[in-house]
N, C-alpha and C positions, 0 to 999 in steps of 0.2 A: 504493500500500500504506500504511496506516495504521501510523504509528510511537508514536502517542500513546496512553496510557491513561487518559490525564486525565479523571474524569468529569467530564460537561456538559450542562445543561439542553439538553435535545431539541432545539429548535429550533437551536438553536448547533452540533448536529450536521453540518446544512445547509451546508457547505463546500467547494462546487463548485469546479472549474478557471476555470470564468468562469459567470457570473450568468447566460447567456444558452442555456448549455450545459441538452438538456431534460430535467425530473426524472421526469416521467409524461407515460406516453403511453397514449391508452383507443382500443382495439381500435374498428375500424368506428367510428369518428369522424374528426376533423381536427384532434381534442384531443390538445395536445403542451405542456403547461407546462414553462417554465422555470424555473431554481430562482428565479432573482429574482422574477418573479413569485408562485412558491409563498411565500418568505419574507413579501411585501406580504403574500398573501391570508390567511396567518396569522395576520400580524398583527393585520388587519381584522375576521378574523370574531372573535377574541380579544378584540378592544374590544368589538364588539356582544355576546358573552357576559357581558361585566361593565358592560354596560350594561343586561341585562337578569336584572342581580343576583348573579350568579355571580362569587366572591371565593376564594381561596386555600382550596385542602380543599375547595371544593363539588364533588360529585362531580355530573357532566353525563353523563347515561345518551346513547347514541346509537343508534340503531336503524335503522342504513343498510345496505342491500347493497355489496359491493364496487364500486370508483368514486371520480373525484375528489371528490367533498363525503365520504366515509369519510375518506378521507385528510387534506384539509384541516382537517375537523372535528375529530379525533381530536390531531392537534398543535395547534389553538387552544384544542382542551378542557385540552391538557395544559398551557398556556400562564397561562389564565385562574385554571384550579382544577383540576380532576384526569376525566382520562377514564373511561367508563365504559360500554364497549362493547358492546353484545348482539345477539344471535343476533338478528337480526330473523322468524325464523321461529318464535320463541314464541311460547308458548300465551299467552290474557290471564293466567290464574294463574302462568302460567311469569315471566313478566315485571312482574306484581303482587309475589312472591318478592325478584325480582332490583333492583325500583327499590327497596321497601321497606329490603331488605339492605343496598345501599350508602346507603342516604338522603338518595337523587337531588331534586335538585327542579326539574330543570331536565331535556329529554327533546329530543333532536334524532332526528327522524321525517325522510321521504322525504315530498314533496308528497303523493303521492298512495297509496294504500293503508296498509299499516300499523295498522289497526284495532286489531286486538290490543291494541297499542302504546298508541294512543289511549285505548283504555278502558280499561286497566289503568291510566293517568296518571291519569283523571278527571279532575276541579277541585283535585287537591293540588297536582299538578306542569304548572309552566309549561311548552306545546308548542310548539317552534322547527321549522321547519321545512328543512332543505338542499337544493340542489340545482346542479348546473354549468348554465351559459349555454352555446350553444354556440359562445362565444369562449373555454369555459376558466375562465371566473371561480366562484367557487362563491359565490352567493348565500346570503343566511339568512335567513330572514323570521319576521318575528312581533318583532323588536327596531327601535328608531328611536334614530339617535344614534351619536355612539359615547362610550365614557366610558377614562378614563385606566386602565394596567391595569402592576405592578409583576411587575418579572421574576422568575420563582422561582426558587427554591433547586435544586443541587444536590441537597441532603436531601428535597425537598419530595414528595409523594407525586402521581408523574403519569397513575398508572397505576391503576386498581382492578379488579383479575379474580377469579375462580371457579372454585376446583379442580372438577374434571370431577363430584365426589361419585360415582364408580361405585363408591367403598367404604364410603360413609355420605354427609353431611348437606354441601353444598358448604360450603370453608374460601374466608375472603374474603383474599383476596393481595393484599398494597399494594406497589406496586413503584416506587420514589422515579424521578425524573430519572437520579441516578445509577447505581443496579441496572441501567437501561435502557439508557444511553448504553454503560456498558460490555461488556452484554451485545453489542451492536452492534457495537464496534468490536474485540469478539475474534470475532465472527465473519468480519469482514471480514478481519481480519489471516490466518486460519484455513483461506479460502478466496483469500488474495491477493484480493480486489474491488478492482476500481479505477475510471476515471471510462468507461473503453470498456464496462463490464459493463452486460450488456440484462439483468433480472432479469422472468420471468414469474412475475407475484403469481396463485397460481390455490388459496391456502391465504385461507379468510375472513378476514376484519380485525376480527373480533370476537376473535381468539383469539391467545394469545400467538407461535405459529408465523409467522403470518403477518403481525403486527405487527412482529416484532424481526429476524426470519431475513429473508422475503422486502423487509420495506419500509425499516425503520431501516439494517439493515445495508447497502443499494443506495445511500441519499441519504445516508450518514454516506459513502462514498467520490466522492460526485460522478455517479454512475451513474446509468441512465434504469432506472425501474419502469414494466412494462406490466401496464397493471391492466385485464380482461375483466370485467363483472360476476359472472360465475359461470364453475368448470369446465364447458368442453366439449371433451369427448374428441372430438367431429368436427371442430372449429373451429380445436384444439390447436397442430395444426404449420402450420396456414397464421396462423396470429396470428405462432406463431416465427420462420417464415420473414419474412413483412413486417416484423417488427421488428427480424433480426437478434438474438435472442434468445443470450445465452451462457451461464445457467444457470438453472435451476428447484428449486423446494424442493417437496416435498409428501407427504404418507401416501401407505404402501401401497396404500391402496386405489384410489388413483387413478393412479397406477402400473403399475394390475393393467388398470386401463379402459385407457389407453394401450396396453398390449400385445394387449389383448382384440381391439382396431382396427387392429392394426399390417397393412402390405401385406405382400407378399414383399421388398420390400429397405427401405434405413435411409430412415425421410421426410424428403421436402423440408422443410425445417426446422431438421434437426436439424446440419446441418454447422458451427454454428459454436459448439457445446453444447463448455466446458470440462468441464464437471460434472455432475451431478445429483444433486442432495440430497434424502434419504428420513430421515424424522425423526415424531417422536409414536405411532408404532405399530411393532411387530417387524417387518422384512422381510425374508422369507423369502429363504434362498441363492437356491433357484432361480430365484426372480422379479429377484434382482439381476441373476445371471447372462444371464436371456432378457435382461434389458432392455440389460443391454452390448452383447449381438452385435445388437442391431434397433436401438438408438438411437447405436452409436459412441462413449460417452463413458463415462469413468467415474463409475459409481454409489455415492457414497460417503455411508453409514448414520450417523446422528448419533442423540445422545441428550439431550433437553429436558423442561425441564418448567418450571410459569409460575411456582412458587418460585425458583426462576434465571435468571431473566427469559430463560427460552428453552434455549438452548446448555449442556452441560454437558460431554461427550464427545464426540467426530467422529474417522472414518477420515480421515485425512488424502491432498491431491492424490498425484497420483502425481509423482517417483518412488517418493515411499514406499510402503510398502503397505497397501493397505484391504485390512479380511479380512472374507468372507462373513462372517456371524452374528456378528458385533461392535459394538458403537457408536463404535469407535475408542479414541482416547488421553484425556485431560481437555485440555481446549482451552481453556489460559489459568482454568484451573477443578481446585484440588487433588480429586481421587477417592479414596479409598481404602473398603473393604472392611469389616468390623466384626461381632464377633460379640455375643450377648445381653450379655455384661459389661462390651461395652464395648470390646474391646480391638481393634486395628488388626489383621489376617490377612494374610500372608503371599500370594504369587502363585500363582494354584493353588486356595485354600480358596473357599468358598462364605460368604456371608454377608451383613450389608444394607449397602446401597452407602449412603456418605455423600459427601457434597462440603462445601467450602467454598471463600468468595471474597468477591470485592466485587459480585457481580452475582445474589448472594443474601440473598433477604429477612434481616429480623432476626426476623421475626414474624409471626403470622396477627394480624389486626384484631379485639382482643374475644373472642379465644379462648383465654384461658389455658392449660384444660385441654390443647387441641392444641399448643399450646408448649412444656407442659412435655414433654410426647410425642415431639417433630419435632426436639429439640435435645440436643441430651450434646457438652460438652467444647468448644465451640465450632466442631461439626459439626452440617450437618441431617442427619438422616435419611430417607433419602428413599421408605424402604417395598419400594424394589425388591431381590428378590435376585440377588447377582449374581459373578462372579469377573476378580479381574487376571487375564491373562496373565505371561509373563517379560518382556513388552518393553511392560508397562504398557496394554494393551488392555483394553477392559472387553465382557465378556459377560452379557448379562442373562441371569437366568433363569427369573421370573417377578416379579407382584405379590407381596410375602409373604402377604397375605390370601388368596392366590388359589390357595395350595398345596394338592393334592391328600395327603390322608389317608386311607391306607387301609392300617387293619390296623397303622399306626404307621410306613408306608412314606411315606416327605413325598417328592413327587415332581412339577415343573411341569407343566401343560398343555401349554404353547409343545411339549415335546417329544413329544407324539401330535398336535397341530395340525401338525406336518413333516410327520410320518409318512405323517399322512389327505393332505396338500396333495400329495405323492410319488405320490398313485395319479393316475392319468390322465385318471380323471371328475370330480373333485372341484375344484372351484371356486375354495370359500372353505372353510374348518373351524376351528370350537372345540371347546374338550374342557374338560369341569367336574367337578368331585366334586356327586353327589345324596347324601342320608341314605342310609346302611343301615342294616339292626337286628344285623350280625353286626360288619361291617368299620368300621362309623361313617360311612365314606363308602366311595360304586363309583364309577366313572369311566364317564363318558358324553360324550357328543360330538353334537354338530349339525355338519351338510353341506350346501352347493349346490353341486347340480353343471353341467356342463358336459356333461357325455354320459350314456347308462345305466348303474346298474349299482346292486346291490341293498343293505341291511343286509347281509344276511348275507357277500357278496363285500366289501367293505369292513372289516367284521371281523376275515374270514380274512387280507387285508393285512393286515393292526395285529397279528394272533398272530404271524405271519411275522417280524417285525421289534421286537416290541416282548417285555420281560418278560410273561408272563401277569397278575400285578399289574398292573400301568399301562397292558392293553389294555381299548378299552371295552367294555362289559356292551351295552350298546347305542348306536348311531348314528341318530338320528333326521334324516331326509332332510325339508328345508325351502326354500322359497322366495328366504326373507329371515333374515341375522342382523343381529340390531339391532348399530346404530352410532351413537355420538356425533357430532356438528354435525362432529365434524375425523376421523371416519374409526377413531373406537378402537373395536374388537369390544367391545359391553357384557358379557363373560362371565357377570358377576354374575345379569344379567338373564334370559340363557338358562338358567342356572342352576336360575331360580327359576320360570320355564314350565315347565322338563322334573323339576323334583322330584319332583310327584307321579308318576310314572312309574317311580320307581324303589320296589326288590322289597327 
């Protein structure tokens, strides 16, 4: 268990039992590095980064799949100059945006594939290449030499991410050594991790979830990360089971595939699961609930975002108590509540959740206006609305932007997205405000389902159970609802499919 709050350059996190004890392990290989090892390999590929010109603040784009050269790469970027991870399944304009933005010059690609990647670099930005031997080492190519490289700061900016923009124009997030380290080791303390904990990374490493929850917080206690290239729900619990696996972090939605696949009894695999951690998107009571009696552990709902390098609330182990539809207590993270003027709310009232700490930003990069926005009084604000409890629990309630208005009635989606998720056929559900010419806005809803069953039965649920105001006008039954790279329903974007639709 983690006693210390000290913040520490990333690498310094690295504080095993013994050097020899393994830090990653990749599913279906022989690859098992040890920390001493991983410490060398960072240091190494961190000389060849500033040997091929990368100095303090250059921000180093990475464009890997999940895997040891992500890993490696991402702490010698953080090492050299500053990481700068991306989706590798961008579009070339998507990642023409995202190098431009942070003012990459320097691009770590996968040997082979990665087009996109490539041609969005062109001839401005130097192309490195990664990849593991299969002794474990992670090679880089495209650098010769190595050159001398000074250790960073605390303060120093290791990290550079990309709010999701599903409410406007993405805000660019710097998030120093220190934001990091201690986002990590309150998560560790939060969940007790220790050096026996097998952590399954199946959250991407482009994105702040699976950077700080599944990897930093594992290797800041000594612990083995098993790292798969991608989720697979088939693969799932026999990776668990071979590796002794004792907790997992991930969205909903892939929580929901997991059940989706479940047999009749708990899988092989799962018996040695302290935990399971559900974080970045709402998770629904009842999918908590399936998932305790089929997987035997407790599912405990946390609340993050990459302003906070990660962690900001979490239900806590048992024997305390997690409670359905919570994100838990502030975990080493003050929370409080806040109304338009400002003032602090009482336990009970509705209002936008703020936090503060050491493991939140000071600032967006270059964007005043959103600063002056995002800060009062020496709180962020964090856009979501939300309520204490009496024993300090926090409840979301929606995005504020995302409030349904109808008629002057302000009312969340999250509460017809239950309602529709309650009926038996229904899969997945959103629920949006469209224009009206009478009310301003009507409430409508997108569905997949799972079995038959029509608009209009659907409906007649939501009247049953809901005000008349806040039942939808219409349910449009669909395929597919769009989702962000880490699993968050794009509401906005359904939204803006189904507008014209509406009367």
């Amino acid at each position: 268990m983690i006693s210390s709050s000290e913040p520490l350059v990333l690498v310094d996190l690295l504080q095993p039992t013994s050097d020899r004890h393994t830090a990653i392990a990749i599913p279906g290989t022989d690859i098992r590095v040890t920390y001493g090892s991983l410490r060398s390999q960072i240091e190494s590929l961190a000389e060849a980064l500033a040997t091929a010109g990368v100095a303090r603040g250059d921000r180093v784009g990475i464009a890997l799949p999940n895997g040891l050269p992500a890993v490696v790469c991402f702490l010698a970027a953080s090492v050299a100059g500053t990481a700068a991870p991306l989706n590798p399944a961008y579009t070339e304009e998507e990642f023409r945006f995202y190098l431009n933005d942070t003012g990459a010059r320097t691009l770590i690609v996968p040997r082979d594939g990665a087009e996109a990647a490539r041609k969005a670099a062109g001839n401005r930005i130097r192309i490195l290449t990664g990849e593991a031997a299969p002794t474990g080492i992670v090679q880089l190519s495209g650098t010769s030499g190595r050159a001398s490289i000074s250790i960073p700061s605390k303060d120093d900016v290791a990290l550079v991410l990309h709010t999701s923009g599903s409410t406007g124009r993405p805000k660019r997030v710097p998030l120093t050594h220190a934001n990091l380290s201690i986002s990590a080791r309150n998560i560790a303390r939060w969940y007790t991790l220790g050096p026996d904990d097998v952590s399954l990374c199946v959250m991407p490493l482009f994105h702040v979830h699976g950077l700080v929850a599944s990897m930093l917080a594992t290797l800041a206690t000594g612990g083995t990360l098993v790292v798969p290239p991608k989720f697979n729900p088939l693969s799932f619990w026999r990776v668990a089971r071979d590796h002794g696996v004792t907790w997992f972090s991930a969205v909903p939605t892939l929580h929901q595939l997991l059940l989706a696949r479940r047999g009749a009894g708990r899988p092989s695999g799962s018996e040695k699961l302290r935990f399971i951690r559900s974080c970045s998107a709402s998770l629904p009571p009842r999918v908590m609930h399936e998932m305790e009696a089929s997987f035997g552990a407790p599912v405990l709902e946390a609340y993050g975002m990459t302003e906070a390098a990660h962690q900001i609330a979490s239900n806590p182990l048992p024997p305390s108590e997690h409670k359905a539809g919570s994100v838990g207590c502030g975990a080493d993270v003050s929370v409080g509540v806040m109304d338009e003027e400002g003032n602090l709310l009482p336990a009970g009232q509705r209002g936008e959740v703020v936090i503060k700490g050491p493991n939140v930003i000071r600032g967006y990069e270059n964007n005043p206006e959103a600063n002056v926005q995002a800060f009062f009084d020496g709180w962020f604000r964090t856009g979501d609305e939300g309520f204490l409890d009496r024993d300090g629990y926090l409840t979301l309630v929606a995005r504020i932007k995302e409030l349904i208005n109808r008629g002057g009635e302000k009312f969340a989606p999250r509460e017809i997205d239950e309602v529709l998720l309650a009926h038996p056929a229904v899969a997945e559900a959103v629920t949006f405000g469209v224009p009206h010419a009478t009310w301003g806005e009507e409430v409508a809803a997108a569905v997949v389902l799972r079995d038959t069953a029509t608009e209009e039965e659907l409906m007649a649920h939501c009247r049953e159970r809901l005000a008349d105001f806040k039942s939808p006008k219409r349910i449009h039954i669909t395929e597919r609802i769009p989702r962000t790279a880490t699993g968050k329903i794009q509401r906005r974007m359904v939204a803006e499919a189904y507008s014209q639709d509406a009367s």
